[in-house]
VEXDREN-2710 file (C-alpha; in Angstrom, 1 decimal):
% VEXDREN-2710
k/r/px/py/pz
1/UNK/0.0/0.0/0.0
2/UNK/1.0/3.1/-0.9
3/UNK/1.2/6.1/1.4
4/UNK/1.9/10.0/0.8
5/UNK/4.1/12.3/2.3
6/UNK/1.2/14.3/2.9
7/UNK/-0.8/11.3/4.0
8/UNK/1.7/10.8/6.8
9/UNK/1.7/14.7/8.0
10/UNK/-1.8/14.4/8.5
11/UNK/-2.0/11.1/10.8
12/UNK/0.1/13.8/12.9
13/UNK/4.0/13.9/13.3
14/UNK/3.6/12.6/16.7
15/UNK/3.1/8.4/15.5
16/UNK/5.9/8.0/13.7
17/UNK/8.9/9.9/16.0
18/UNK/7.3/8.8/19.9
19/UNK/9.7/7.3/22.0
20/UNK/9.1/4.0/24.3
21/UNK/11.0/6.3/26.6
22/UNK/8.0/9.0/26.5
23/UNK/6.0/8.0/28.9
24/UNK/7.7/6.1/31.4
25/UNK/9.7/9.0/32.0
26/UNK/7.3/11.4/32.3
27/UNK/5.6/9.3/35.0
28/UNK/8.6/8.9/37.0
29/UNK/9.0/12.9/36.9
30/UNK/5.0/12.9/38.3
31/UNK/6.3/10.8/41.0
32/UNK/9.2/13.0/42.2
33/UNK/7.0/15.8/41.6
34/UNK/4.4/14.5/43.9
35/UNK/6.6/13.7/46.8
36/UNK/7.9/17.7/47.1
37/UNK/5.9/19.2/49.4
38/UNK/4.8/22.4/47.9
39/UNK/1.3/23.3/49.8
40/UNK/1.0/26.6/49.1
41/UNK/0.6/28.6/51.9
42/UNK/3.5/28.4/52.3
43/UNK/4.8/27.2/48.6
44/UNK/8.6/26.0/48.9
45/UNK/8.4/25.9/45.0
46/UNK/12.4/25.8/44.8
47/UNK/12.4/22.3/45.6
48/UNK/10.5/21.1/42.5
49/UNK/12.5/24.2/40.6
50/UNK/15.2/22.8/41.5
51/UNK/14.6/19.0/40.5
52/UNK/13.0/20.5/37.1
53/UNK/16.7/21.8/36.4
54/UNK/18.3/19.1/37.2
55/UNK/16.7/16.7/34.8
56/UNK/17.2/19.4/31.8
57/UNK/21.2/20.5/32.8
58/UNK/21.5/16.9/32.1
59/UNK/20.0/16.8/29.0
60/UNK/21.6/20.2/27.6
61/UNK/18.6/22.2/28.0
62/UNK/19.0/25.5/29.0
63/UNK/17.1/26.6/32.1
64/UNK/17.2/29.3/34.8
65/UNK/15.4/29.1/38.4
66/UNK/14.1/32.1/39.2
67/UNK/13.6/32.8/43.1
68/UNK/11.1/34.9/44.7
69/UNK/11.1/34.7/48.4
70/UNK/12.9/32.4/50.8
71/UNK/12.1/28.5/49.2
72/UNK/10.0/30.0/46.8
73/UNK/11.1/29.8/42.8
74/UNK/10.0/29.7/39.3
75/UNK/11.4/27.7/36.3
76/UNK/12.2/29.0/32.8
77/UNK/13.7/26.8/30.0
78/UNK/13.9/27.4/26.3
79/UNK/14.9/25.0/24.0
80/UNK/16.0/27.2/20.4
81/UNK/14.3/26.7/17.0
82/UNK/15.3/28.4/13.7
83/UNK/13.2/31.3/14.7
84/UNK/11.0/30.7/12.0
85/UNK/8.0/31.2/13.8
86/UNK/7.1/32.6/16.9
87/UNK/7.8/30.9/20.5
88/UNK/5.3/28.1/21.9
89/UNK/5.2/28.7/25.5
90/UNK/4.2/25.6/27.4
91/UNK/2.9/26.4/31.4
92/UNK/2.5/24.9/34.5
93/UNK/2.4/25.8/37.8
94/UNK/4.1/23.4/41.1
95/UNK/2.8/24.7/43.8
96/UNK/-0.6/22.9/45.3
97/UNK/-3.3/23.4/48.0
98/UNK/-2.5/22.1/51.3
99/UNK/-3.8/18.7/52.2
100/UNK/-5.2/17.4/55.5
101/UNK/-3.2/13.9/55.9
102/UNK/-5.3/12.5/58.1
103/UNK/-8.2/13.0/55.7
104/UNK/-6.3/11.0/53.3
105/UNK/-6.2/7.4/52.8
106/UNK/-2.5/7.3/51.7
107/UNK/0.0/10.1/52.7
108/UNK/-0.7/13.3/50.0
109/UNK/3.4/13.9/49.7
110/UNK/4.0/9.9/48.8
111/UNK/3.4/8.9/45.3
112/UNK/1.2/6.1/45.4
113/UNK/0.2/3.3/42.3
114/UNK/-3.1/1.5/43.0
115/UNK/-5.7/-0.1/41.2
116/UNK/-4.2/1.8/37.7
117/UNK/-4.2/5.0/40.0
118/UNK/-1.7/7.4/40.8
119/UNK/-2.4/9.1/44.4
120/UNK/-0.4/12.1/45.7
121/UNK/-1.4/16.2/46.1
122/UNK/-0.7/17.6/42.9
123/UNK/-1.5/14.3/40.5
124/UNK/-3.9/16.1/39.0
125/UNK/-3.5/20.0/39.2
126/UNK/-0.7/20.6/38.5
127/UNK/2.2/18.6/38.4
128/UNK/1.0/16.3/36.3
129/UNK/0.8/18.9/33.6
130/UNK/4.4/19.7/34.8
131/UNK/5.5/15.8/34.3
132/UNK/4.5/16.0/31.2
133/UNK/6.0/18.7/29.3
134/UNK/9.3/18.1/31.0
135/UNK/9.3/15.1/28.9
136/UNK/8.2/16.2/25.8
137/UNK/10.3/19.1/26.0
138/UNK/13.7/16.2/26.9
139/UNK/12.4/14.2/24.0
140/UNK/11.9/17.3/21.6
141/UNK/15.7/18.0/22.6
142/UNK/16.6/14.6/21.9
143/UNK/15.1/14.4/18.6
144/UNK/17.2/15.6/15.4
145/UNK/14.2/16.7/13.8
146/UNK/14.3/20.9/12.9
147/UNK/12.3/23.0/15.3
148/UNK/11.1/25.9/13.2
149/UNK/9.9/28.0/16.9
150/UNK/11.6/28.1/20.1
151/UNK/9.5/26.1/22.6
152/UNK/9.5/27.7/26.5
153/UNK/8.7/26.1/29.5
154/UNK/7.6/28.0/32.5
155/UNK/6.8/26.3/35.4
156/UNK/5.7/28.8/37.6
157/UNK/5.3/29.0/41.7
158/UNK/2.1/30.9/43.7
159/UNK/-0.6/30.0/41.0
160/UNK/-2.3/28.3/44.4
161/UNK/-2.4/32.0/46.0
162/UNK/-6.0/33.3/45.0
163/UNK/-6.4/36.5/43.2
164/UNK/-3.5/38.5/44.5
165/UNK/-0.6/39.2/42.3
166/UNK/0.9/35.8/41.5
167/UNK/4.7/35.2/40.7
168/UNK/3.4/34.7/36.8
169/UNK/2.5/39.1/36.6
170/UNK/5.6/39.3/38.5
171/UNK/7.5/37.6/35.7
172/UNK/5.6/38.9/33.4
173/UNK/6.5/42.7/34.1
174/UNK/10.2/41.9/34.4
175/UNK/10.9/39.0/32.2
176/UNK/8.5/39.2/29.5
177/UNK/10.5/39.4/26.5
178/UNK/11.7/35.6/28.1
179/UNK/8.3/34.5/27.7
180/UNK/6.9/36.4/24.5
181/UNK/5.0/33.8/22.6
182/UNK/2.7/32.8/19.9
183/UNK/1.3/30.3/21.2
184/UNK/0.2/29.1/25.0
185/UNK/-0.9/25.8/26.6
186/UNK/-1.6/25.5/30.1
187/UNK/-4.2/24.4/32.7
188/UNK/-8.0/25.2/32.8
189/UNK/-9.5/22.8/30.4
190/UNK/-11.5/20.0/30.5
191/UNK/-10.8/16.4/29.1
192/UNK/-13.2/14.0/30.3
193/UNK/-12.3/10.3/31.2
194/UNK/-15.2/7.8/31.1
195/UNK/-15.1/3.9/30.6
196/UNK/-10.8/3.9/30.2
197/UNK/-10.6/6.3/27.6
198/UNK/-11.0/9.9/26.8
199/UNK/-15.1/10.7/26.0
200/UNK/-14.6/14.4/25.2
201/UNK/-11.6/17.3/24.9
202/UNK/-13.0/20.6/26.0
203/UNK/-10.4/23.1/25.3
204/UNK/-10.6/26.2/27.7
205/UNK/-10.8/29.5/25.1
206/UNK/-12.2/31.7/28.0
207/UNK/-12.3/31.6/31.8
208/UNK/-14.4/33.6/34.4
209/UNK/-12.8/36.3/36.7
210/UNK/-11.8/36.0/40.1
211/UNK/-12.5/38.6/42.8
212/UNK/-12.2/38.1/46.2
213/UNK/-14.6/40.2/48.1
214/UNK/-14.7/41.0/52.1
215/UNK/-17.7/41.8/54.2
216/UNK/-17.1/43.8/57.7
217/UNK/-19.7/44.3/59.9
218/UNK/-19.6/46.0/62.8
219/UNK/-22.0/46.6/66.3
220/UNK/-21.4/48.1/69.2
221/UNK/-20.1/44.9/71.1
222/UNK/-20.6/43.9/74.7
223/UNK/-21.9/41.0/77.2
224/UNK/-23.7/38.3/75.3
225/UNK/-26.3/38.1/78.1
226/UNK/-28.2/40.9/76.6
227/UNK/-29.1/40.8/72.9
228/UNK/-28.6/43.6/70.8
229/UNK/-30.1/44.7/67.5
230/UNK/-26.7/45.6/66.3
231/UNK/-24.3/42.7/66.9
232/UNK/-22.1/42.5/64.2
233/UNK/-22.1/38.4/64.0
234/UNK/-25.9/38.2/63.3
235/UNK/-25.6/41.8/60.6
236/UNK/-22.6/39.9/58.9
237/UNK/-24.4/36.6/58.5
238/UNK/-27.6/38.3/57.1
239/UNK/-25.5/40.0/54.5
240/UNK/-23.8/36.7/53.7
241/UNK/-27.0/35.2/53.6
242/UNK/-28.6/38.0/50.8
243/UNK/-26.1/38.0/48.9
244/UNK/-25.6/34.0/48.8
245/UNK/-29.0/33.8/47.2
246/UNK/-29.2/36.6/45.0
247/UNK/-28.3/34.9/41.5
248/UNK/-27.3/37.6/38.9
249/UNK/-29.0/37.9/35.4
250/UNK/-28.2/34.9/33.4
251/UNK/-26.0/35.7/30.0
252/UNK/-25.8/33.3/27.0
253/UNK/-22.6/34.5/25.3
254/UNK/-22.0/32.8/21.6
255/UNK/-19.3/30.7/23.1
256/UNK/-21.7/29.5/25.9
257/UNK/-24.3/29.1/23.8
258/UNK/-22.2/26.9/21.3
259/UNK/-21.0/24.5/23.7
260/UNK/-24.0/23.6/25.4
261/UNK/-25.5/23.3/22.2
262/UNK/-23.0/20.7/21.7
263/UNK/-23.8/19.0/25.1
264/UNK/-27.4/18.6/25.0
265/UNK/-26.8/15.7/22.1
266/UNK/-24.3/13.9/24.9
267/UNK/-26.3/14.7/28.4
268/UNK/-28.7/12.3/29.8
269/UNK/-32.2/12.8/29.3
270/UNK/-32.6/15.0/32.5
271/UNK/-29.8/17.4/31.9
272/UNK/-30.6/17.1/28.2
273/UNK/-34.1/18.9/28.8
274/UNK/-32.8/21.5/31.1
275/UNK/-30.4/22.3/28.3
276/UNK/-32.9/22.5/25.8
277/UNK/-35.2/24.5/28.1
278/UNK/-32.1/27.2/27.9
279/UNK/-31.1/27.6/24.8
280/UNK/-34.8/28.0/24.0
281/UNK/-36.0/30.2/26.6
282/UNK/-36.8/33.7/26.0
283/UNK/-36.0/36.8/28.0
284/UNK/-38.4/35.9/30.5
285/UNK/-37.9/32.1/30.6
286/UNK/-34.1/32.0/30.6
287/UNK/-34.1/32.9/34.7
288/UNK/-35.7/30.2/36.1
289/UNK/-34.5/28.0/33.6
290/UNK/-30.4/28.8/34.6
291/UNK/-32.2/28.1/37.9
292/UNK/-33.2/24.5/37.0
293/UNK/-30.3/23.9/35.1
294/UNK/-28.5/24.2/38.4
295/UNK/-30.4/22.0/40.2
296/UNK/-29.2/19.0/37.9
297/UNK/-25.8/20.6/36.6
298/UNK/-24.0/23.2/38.3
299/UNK/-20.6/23.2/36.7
300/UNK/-22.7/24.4/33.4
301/UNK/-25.0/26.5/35.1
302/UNK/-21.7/28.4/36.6
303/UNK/-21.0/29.2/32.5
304/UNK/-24.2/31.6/32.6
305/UNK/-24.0/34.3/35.4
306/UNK/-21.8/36.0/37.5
307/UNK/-21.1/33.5/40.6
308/UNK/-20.1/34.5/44.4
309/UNK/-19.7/32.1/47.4
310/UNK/-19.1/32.4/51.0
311/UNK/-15.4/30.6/51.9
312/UNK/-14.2/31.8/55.0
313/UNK/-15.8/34.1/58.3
314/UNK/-14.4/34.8/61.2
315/UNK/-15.5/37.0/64.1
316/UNK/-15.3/37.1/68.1
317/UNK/-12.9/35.8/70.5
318/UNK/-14.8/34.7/73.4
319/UNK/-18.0/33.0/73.8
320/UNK/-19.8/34.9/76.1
321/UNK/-18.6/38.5/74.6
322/UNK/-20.3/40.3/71.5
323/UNK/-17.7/41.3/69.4
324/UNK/-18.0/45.0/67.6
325/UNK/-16.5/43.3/64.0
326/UNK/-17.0/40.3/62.1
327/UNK/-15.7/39.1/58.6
328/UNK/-16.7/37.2/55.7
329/UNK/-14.8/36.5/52.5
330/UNK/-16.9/35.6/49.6
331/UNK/-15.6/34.4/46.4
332/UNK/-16.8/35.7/43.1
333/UNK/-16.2/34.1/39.6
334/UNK/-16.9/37.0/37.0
335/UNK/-18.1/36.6/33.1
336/UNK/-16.0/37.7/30.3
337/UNK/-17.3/41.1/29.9
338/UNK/-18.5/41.1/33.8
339/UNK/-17.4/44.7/35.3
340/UNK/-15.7/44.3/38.7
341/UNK/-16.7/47.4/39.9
342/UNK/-20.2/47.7/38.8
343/UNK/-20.6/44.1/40.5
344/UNK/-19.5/45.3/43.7
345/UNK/-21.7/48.2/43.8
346/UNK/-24.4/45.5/43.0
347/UNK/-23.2/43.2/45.6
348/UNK/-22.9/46.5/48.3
349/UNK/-26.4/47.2/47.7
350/UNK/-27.9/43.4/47.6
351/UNK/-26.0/43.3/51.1
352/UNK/-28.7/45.3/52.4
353/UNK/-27.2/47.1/55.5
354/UNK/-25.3/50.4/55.2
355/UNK/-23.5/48.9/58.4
356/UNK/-21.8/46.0/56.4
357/UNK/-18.9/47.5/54.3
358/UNK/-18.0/45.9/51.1
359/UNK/-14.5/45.8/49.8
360/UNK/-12.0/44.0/47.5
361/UNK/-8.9/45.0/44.8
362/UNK/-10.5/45.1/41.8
363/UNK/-9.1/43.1/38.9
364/UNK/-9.3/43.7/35.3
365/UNK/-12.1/41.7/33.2
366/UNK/-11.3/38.6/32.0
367/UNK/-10.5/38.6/28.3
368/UNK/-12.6/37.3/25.5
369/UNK/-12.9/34.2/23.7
370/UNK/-9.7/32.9/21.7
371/UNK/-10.1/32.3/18.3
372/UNK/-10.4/28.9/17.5
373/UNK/-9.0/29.2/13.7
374/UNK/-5.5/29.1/14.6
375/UNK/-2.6/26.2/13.6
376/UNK/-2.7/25.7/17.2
377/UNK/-6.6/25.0/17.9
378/UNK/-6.3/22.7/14.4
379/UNK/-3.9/21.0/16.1
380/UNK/-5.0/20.1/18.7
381/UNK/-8.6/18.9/17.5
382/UNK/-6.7/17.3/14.7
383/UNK/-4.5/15.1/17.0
384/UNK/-7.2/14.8/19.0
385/UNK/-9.2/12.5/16.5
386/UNK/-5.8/10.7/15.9
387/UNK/-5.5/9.9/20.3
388/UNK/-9.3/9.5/20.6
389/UNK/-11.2/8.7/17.5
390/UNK/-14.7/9.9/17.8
391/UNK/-14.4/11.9/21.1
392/UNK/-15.8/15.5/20.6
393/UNK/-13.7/18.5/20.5
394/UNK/-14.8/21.9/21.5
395/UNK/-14.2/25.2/22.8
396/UNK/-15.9/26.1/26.4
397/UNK/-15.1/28.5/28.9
398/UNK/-14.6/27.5/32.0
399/UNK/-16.4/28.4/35.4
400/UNK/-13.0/28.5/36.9
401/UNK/-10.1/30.6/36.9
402/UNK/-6.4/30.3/35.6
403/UNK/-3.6/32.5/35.3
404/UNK/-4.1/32.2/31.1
405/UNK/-5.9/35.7/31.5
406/UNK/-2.6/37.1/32.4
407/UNK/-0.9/35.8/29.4
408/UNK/-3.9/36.6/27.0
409/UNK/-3.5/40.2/28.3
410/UNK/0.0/40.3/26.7
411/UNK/-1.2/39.2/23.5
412/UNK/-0.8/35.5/23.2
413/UNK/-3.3/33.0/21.9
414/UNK/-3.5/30.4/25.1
415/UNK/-5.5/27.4/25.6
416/UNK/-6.4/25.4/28.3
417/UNK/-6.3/21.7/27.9
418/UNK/-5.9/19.4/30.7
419/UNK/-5.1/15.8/32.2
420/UNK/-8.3/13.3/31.3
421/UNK/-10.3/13.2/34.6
422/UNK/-13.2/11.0/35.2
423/UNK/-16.1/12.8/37.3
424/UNK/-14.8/11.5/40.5
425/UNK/-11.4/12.0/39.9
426/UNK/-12.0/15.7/39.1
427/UNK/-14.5/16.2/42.1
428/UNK/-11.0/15.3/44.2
429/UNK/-9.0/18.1/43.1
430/UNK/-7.9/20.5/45.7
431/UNK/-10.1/17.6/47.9
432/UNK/-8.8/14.7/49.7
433/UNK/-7.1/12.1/47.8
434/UNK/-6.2/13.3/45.0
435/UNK/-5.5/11.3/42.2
436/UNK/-4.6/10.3/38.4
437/UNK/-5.5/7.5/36.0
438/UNK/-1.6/6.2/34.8
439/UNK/-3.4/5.3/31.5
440/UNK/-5.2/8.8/31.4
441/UNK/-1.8/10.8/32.1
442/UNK/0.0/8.2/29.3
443/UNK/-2.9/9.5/26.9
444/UNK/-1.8/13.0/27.6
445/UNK/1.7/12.9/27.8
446/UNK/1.5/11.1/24.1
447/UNK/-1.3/13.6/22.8
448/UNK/1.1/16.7/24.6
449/UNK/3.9/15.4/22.7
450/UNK/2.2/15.0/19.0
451/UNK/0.6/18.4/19.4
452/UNK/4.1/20.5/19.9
453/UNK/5.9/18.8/16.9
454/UNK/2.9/19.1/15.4
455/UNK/2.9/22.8/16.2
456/UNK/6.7/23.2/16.6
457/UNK/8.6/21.0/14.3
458/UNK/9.3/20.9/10.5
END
């Protein structure tokens, strides 16, 4: 049988030049990865910076650890292309939320294999993503083939830290020449595991906004024996409480509106009607439908309206004393095109008692929807249908919130694609343990790999 050059480019570069090497390796670097502690607060990122370097020095890649604060530090390698085209920038970050060990079944900083399973803090977000470009970006090195862009590796410390300025703007400002791409991949997007193998690839193109916002109240304090109309614990919780349940106005971008389009033919027949009852509701309908969409699918009611959530409160000191303050912190997940100040206004006034003062640093809106005609977005759908014949690929933004909005702001074209999860693997993220199908992180390490030669090489 006879096959074409063009033929062959089209099953994808990645067949033809993977190494048995690929994978194995890459799982071995998930391991180490897992068993650095790097719970952030308080980060100790240098360790896993440091291990990064290691395993490039010895392959003659050049990298540089960049430190920010005692045991904190970031990574940046590059390996050169002819320049031919612009960088591909590939990110992750190493740093992880803090795990309660004795919530765990297995310890959270020991790298566990069970049942096909990999469990360990970080598995899953991030360091698996980490594992597996350190790999492909070894094996790229070791190739001979010609790399027509330079392809960077950042992997960054302090993505864990909320919505304050992360290391990433920090880098950014100062280093971002180093880190001028084309081209981005990262976290934030959604690859769904079901039944051994990957069922869909949702590739983030557009992310929500994070704002942290802080309720005080404040009363006039005293002995708890005598109940006051003022007491700052009972103002604070009614605020919390308001605002909780107020839902903003639902919004149906194009985006939005595309991809749950694209869902309704692969939901179940319950979630399937609420879908339908959205995307056909009018003005008047398309509340309470959002609302009953909710009840049976939250991660896709989340895509329609601006989102807030109570996370932490604090207030007192003693149980038999009325304090004079109290604090909430309540988490907000904005839509592209969401104003920050205009929803705190909205928020201050839904709070309902000029006693309760509402505050937070604004950020900017989160940018718009990437295109999806690029070389990049082909590529990946295209060696997407190579890895996983008949799996849907989309674009969908995601309820969530990464630190692509930093890099988009600078001009780059970045997409979120992430390790295949199944349902209860991804409902353990930042949860107790956490973990990682081995054949799911294969999958991506090899689909990682065929995408940046796809993207990279000539």
């Amino acid at each position: 049988m006879k096959t074409t050059l063009p033929l062959l480019l089209a099953a994808g570069l990645a067949g033809a030049a993977e190494p048995a090497s690929l994978c194995p390796e890459a799982r071995e670097h998930l391991k180490a990865l897992v068993a650095v502690d790097t719970s952030n607060p308080p980060g100790r990122e240098a360790k896993a910076a440091a291990y990064l370097k290691a395993r490039l020095d010895r392959e003659g890649v050049p990298a540089e650890v960049v430190a920010f604060g005692e045991g904190r530090a970031s990574l940046i390698a590059t390996l050169r292309g002819t320049g031919k085209a612009k960088p591909l920038l590939l990110v992750c970050h190493t740093d992880v939320v803090p795990a309660e060990a004795s919530e765990w079944a297995t310890p959270p900083f020991e790298p566990v294999e069970k049942d096909g399973r990999l469990y360990g803090r970080g598995a899953a977000d991030n360091k698996g993503m980490c594992a597996a470009m350190l790999s492909v970006l070894i094996h790229l090195k070791r190739a001979p083939a010609r790399r027509e862009r330079d392809v960077i590796f950042l992997a960054h410390g302090d993505e864990e830290s909320g919505g304050n300025q992360r290391h990433l703007d920090w880098l950014l400002e100062r280093r971002g020449e180093e880190l001028a791409a084309e081209f981005g991949l990262m976290e934030g997007g959604n690859t769904v595991w079901k039944d051994g193998k990957v069922a869909e690839v949702r590739v983030q193109v557009a992310e929500k906004a994070y704002l942290d916002v802080t309720l005080t109240a404040r009363g006039s304090g005293g002995h708890a024996s005598i109940p006051r109309e003022d007491n700052a614990v009972a103002r604070l919780a009614r605020a919390v409480t308001r605002i909780f349940e107020h839902r903003s106005p639902p919004v149906v971008s194009p985006l939005v509106r595309e991809f749950l389009t694209r869902q309704e033919a692969l939901a179940d027949d319950e979630t399937r009607a609420a879908l339908r009852a959205v995307l056909q509701a009018g003005p008047e309908e398309l509340d309470p439908a959002v609302d009953a969409l909710e009840a049976v699918n939250s991660d896709f009611a989340a895509m329609l309206r601006d989102t807030i959530t109570p996370t932490m409160i604090q207030g007192g000191y003693k149980s038999n004393v009325v304090p004079t303050r109290a604090e909430a912190v309540m988490n907000a997940r904005l839509l592209p095109g969401s104003s920050p100040t205009r929803f705190l206004s909205l928020i201050s006034a839904v709070a309902g008692d000029p006693s309760v003062a509402v505050s937070a640093t604004v950020v900017p809106e989160s940018p718009g929807p990437m295109p999806v005609d690029t070389g990049l977005y082909r590529a990946l759908a295209e060696e997407a249908g190579v890895a996983a014949p008949g799996a849907p690929v989309m674009p969908f933004m995601a309820a969530w919130t990464t630190d692509a909005a930093s890099l988009r702001r600078k001009g780059m074209v970045v997409y979120g694609v992430d390790l295949p999860l199944s349902d209860e693997d991804g409902g353990r993220v930042h949860g107790k343990n956490e973990r990682v199908s081995l054949a799911a992180f294969d999958w991506y390490v090899r689909f990682l790999n065929s995408v940046v030669r796809r993207v990279a090489v000539r």
